[in-house]
Backbone bond lengths (Angstrom), bond angles and torsions (degrees), N, CA, C in turn:
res aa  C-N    CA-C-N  psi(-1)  N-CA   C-N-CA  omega(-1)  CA-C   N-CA-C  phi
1 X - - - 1.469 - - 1.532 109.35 -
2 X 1.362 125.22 156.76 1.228 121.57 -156.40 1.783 96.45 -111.90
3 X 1.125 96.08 141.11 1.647 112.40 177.24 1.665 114.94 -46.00
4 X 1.532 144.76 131.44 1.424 112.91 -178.97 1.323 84.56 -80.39
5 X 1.342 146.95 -45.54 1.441 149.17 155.82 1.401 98.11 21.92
6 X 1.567 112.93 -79.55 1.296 104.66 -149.96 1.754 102.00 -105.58
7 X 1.102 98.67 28.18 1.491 96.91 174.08 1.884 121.94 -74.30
8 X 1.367 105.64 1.93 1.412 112.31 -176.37 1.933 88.73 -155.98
9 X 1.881 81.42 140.78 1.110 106.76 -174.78 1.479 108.65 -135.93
10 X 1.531 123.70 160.20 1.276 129.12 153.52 1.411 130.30 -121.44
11 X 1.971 102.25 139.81 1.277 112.72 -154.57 1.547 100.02 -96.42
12 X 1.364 154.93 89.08 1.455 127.86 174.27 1.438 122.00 -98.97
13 X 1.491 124.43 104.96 1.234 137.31 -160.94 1.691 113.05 -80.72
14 X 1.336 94.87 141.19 1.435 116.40 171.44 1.737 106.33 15.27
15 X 1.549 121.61 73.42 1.132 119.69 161.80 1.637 93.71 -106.37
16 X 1.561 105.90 116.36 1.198 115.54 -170.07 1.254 117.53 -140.27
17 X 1.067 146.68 177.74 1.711 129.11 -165.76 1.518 127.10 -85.53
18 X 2.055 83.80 -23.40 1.542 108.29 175.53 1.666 113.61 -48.49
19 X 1.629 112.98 -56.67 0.961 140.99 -140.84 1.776 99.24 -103.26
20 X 1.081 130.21 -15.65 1.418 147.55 146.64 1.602 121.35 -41.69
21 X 1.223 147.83 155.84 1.509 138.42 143.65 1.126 126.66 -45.00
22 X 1.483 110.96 114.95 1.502 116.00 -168.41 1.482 122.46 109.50
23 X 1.544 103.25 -21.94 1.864 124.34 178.96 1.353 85.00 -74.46
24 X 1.578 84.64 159.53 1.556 105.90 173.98 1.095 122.09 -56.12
25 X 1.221 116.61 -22.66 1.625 144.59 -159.19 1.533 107.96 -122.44
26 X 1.008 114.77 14.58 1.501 110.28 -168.66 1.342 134.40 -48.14
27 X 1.470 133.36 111.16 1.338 136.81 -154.88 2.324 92.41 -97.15
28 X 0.569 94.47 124.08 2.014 103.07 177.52 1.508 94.02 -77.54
29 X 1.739 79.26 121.26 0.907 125.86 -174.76 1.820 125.84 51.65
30 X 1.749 102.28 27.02 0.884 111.83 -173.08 1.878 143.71 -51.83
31 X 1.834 77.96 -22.17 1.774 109.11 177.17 1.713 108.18 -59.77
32 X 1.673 103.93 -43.16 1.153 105.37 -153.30 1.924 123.61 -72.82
33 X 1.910 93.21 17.55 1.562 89.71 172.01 1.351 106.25 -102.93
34 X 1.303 120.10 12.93 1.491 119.44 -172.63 1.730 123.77 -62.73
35 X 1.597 102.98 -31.67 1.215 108.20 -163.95 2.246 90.43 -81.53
36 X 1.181 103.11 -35.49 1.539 85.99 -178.03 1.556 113.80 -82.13
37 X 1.332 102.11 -8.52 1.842 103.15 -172.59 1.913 97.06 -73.44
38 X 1.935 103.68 -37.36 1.601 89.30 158.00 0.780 168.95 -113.45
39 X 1.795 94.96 35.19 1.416 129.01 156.88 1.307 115.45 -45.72
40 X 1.666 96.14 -55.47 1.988 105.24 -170.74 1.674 104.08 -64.13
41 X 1.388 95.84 -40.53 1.710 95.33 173.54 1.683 127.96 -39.57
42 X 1.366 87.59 -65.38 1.481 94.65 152.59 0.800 119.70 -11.77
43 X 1.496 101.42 -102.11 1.564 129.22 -171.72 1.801 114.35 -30.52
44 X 1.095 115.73 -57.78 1.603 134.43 -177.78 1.405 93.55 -47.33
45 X 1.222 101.56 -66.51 1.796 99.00 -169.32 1.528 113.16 -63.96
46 X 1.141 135.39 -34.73 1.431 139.50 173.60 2.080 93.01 -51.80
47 X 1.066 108.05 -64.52 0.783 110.64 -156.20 1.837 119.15 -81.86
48 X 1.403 107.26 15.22 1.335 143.27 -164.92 1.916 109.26 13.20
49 X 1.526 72.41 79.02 1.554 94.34 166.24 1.354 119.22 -114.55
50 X 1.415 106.38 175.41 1.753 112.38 -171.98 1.439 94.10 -79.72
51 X 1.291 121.48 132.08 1.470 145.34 133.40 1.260 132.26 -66.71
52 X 1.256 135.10 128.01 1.537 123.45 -165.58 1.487 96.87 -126.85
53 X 1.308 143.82 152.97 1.673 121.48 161.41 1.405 94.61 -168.06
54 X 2.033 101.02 112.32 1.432 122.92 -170.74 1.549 95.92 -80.91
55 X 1.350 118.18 156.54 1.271 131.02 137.85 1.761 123.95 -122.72
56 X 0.748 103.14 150.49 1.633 112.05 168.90 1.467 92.36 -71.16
57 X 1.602 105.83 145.40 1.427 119.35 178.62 1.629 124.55 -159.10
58 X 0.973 100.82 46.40 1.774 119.39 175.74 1.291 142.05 -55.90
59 X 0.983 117.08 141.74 1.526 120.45 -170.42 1.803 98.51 -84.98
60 X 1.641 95.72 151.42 1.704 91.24 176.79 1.617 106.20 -68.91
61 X 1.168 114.36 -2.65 1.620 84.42 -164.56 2.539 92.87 -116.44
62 X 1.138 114.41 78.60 1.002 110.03 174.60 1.341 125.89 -142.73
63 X 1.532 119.75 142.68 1.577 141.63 -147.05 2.324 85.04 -72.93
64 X 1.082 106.18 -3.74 1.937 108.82 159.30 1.119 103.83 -60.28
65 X 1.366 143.59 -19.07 1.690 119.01 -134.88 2.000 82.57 -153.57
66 X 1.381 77.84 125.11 2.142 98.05 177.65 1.826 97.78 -36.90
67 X 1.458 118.54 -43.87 1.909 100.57 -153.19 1.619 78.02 -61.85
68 X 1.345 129.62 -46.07 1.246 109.43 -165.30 2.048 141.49 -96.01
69 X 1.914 90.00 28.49 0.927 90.57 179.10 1.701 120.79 130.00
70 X 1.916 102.79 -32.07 1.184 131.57 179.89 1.511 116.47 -83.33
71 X 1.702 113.81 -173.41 1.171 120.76 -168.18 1.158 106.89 -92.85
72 X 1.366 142.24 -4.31 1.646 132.64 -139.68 1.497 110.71 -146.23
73 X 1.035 131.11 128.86 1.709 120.19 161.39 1.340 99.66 -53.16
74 X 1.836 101.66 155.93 1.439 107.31 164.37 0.973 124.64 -46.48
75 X 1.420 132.35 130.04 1.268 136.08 164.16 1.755 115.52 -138.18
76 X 1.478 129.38 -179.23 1.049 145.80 -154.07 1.419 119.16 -26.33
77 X 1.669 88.79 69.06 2.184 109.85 175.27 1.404 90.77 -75.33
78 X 1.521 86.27 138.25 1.610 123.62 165.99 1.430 110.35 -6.60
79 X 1.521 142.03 119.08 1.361 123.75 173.47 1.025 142.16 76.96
80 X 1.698 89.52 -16.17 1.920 100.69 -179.22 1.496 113.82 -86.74
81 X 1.755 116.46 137.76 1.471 88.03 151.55 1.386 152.22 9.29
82 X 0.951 110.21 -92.87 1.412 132.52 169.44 1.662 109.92 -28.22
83 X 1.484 92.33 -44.29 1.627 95.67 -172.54 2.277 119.46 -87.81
84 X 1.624 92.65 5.04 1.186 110.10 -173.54 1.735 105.73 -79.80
85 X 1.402 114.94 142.39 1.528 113.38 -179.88 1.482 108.65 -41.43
86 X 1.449 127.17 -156.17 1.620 128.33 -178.67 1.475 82.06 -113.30
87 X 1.634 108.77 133.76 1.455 107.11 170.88 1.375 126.01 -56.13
88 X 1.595 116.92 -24.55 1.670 125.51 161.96 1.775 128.10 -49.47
89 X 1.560 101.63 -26.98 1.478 114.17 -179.96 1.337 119.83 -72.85
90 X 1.072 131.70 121.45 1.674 135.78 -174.83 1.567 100.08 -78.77
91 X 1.358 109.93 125.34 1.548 118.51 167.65 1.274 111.65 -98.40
92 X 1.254 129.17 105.89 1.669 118.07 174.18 1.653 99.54 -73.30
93 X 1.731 98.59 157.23 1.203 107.46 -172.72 1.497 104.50 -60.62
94 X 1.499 119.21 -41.94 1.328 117.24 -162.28 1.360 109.91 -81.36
95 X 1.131 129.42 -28.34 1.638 132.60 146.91 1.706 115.54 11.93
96 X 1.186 117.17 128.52 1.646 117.92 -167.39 2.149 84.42 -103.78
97 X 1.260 110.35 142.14 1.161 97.03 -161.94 2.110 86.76 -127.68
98 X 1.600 116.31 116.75 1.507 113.25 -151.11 1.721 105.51 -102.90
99 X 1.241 117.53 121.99 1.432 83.03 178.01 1.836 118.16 -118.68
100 X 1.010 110.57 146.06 1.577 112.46 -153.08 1.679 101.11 -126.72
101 X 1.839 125.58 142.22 1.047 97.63 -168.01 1.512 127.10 143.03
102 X 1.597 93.42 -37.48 1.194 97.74 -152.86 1.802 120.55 -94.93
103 X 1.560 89.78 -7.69 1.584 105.04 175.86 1.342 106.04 -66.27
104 X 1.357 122.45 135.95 2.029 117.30 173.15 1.222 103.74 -89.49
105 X 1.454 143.00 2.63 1.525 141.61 170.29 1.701 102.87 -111.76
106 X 1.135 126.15 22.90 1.179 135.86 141.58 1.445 155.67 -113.04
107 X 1.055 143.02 160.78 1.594 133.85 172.69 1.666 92.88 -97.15
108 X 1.317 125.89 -56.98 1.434 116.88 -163.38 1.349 128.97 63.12
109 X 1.020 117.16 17.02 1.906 136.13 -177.19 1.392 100.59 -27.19
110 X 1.928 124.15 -66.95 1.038 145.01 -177.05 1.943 112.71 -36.14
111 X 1.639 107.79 130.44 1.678 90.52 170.89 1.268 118.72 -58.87
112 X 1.372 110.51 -30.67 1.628 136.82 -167.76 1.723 105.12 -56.90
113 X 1.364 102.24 -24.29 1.800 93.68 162.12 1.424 123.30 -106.74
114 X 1.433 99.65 32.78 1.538 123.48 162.25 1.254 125.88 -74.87
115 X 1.426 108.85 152.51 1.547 110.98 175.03 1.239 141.56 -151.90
116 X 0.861 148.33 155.83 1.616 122.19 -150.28 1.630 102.22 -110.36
117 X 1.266 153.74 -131.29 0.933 160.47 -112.15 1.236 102.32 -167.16
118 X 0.821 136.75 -41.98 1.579 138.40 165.84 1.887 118.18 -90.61
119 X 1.184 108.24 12.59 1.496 128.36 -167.69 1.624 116.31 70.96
120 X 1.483 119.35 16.92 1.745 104.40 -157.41 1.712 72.96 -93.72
121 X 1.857 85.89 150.10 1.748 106.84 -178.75 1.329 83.27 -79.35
122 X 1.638 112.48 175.04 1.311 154.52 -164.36 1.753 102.77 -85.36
123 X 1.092 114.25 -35.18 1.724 127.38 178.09 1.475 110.75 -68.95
124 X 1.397 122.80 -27.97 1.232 135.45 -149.51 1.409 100.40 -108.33
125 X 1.243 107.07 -55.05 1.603 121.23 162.44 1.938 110.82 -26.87
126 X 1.562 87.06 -69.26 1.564 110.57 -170.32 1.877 109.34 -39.86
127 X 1.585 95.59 -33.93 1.238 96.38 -158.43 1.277 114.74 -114.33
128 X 1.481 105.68 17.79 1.901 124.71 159.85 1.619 86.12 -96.54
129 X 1.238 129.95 -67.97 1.348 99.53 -178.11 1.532 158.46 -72.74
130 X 1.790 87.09 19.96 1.806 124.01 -179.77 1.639 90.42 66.90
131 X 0.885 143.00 18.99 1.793 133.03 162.68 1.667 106.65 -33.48
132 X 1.541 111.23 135.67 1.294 106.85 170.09 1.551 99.53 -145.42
133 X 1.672 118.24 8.68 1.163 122.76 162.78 0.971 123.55 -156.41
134 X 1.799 106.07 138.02 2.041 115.27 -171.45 0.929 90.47 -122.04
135 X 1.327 109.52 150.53 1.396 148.35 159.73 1.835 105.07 -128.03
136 X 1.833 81.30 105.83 1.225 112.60 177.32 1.903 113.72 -88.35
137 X 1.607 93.59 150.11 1.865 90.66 -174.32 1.812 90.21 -153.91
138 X 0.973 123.58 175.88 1.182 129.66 167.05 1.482 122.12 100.00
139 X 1.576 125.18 -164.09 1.306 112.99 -162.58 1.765 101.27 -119.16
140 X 1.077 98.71 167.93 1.333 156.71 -73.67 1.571 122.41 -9.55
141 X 0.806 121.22 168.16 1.696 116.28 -178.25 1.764 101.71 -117.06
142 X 1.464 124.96 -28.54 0.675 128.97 -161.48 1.884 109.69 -101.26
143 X 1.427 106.58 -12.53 2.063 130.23 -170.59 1.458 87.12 -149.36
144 X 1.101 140.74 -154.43 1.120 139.75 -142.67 1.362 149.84 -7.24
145 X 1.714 94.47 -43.07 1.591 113.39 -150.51 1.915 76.42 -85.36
146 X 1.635 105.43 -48.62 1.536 107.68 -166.04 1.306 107.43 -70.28
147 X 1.112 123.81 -38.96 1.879 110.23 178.90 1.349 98.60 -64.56
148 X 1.180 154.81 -75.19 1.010 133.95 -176.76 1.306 133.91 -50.41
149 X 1.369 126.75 -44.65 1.887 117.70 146.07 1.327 125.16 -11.54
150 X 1.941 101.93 -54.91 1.356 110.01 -156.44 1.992 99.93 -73.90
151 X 1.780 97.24 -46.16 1.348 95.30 171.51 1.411 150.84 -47.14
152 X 1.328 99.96 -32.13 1.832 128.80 154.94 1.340 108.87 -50.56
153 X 1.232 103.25 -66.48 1.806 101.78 -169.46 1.145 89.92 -60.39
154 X 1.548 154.90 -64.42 1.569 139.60 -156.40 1.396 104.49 -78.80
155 X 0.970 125.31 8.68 1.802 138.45 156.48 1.548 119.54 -100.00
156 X 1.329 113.94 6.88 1.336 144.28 161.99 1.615 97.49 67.42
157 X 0.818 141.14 29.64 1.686 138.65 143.96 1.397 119.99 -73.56
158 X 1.359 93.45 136.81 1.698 108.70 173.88 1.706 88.83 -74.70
159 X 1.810 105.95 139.94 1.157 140.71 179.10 1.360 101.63 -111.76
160 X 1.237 95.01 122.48 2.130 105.45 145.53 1.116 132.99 -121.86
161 X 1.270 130.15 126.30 1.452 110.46 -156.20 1.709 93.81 -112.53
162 X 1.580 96.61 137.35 1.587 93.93 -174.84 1.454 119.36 -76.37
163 X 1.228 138.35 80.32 1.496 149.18 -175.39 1.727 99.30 -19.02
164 X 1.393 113.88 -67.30 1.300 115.26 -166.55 1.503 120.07 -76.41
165 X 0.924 124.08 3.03 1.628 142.42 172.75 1.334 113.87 -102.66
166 X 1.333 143.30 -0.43 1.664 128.33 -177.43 1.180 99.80 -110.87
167 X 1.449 123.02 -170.15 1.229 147.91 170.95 1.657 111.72 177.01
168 X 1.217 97.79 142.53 1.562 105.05 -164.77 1.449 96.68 -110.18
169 X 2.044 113.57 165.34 1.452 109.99 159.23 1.256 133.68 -117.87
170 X 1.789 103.10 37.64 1.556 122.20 144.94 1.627 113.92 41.93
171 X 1.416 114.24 57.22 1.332 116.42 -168.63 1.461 96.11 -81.77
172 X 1.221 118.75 -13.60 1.409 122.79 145.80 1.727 120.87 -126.22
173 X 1.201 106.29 176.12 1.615 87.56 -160.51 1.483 109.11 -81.24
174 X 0.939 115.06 -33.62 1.421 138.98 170.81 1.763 124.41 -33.06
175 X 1.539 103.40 -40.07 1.626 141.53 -160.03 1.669 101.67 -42.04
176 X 1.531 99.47 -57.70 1.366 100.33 -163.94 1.488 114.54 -85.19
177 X 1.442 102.75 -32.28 1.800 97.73 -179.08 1.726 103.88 -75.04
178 X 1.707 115.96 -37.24 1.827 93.89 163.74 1.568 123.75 -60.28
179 X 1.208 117.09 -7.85 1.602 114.54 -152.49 2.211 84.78 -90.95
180 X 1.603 96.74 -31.50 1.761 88.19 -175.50 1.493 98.27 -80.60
181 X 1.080 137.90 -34.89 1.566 142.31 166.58 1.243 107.32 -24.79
182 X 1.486 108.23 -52.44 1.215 118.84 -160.88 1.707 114.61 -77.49
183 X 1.459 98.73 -30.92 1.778 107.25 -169.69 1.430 90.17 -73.46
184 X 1.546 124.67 -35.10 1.406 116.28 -155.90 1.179 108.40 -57.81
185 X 2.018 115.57 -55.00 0.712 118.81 174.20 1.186 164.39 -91.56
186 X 1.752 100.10 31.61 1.617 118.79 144.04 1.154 112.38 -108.24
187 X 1.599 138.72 45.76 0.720 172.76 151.32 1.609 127.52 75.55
188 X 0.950 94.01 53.20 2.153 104.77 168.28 1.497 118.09 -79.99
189 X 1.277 128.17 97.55 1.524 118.89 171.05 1.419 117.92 -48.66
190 X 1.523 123.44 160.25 1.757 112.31 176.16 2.027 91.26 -110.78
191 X 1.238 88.46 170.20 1.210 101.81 175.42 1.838 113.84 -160.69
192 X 1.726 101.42 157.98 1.318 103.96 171.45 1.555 111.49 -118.32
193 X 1.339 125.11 157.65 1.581 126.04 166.30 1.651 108.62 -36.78
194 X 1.309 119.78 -44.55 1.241 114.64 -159.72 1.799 103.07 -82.88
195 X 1.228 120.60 -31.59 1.637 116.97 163.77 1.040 112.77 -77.42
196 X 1.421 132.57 0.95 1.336 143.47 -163.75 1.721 113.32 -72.90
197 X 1.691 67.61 -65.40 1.630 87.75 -176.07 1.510 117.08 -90.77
């Protein structure tokens, strides 16, 4: 029988240094969901739940990145800086740590083409520990946070997307408030820490 314990988990995506002010990738004011993203941290671990936390993790030489074809300046290659969490983010030890990325004929936006350390995807994970609900936080809001939202729900989990924890990089301005439009409506609820808890 499955734990109700671990029936809810949290996902916090690629908050990484790249994707921070000053990253190669820098999302404005992207740092500044850190302090509530480790609120939920907190919370999860008090409450000894699964933690999930993707990073982007790329090879220099991939069809991701404009010299070679892609949408993006280089950003968070294998090992680099850039590709290191935000030193503000709390890692619990027990923390599943995902890394996504690494194909050069891919983008891989989704956590769901994550993987852990032994190669098991992020779906597989979910479903040794009977998970039937994420609560998603992290960056992009507009590529990441939403491919993976969208992937959950077609992995049949109820989604929540943490309102006060994302930030998008609005390559138009528009990007991120359609991209939550969009989660809502294949059905992701939003949420804040304070309805949270």
């Amino acid at each position: 029988m499955v734990s109700l314990k671990l029936k809810k988990a949290l996902l916090v995506v690629d908050v990484q240094n790249d994707f921070c002010p000053g990253g190669a990738l820098g999302i404005h004011e992207g740092h500044n969901i850190i302090p509530n993203i480790n609120k939920y941290i907190d919370f999860f671990e008090m409450q000894e739940l699964p933690i999930f936390m993707t990073r982007d993790w790329h090879p220099k030489v991939t069809k991701h990145f404009r010299q070679f074809g892609g949408l993006w300046p280089e950003h968070c290659v294998e090992g680099s800086l850039g590709a290191q969490f935000h030193p503000e983010l709390k890692i619990p030890k027990e923390a599943l740590v995902m890394s996504k990325g690494m194909d050069p004929e891919k983008d891989s936006y989704s956590a769901f083409h994550a993987s852990d350390l032994s190669g098991m995807r992020l779906a597989n994970i979910l479903k040794n520990f009977g998970v039937l609900e994420i609560y998603i936080g992290g960056l992009a809001t507009d590529y990441c946070v939403k491919y993976s939202a969208l992937d959950a729900i077609r992995g049949g989990l109820d989604v929540f997307i943490l309102t006060d924890a994302i930030a998008g990089v609005n390559l138009q301005p528009e990007d991120s408030s359609l991209a939550l439009e969009e989660m809502i409506s294949y059905g992701a609820k939003k949420t804040i820490f304070e309805e949270f808890i």
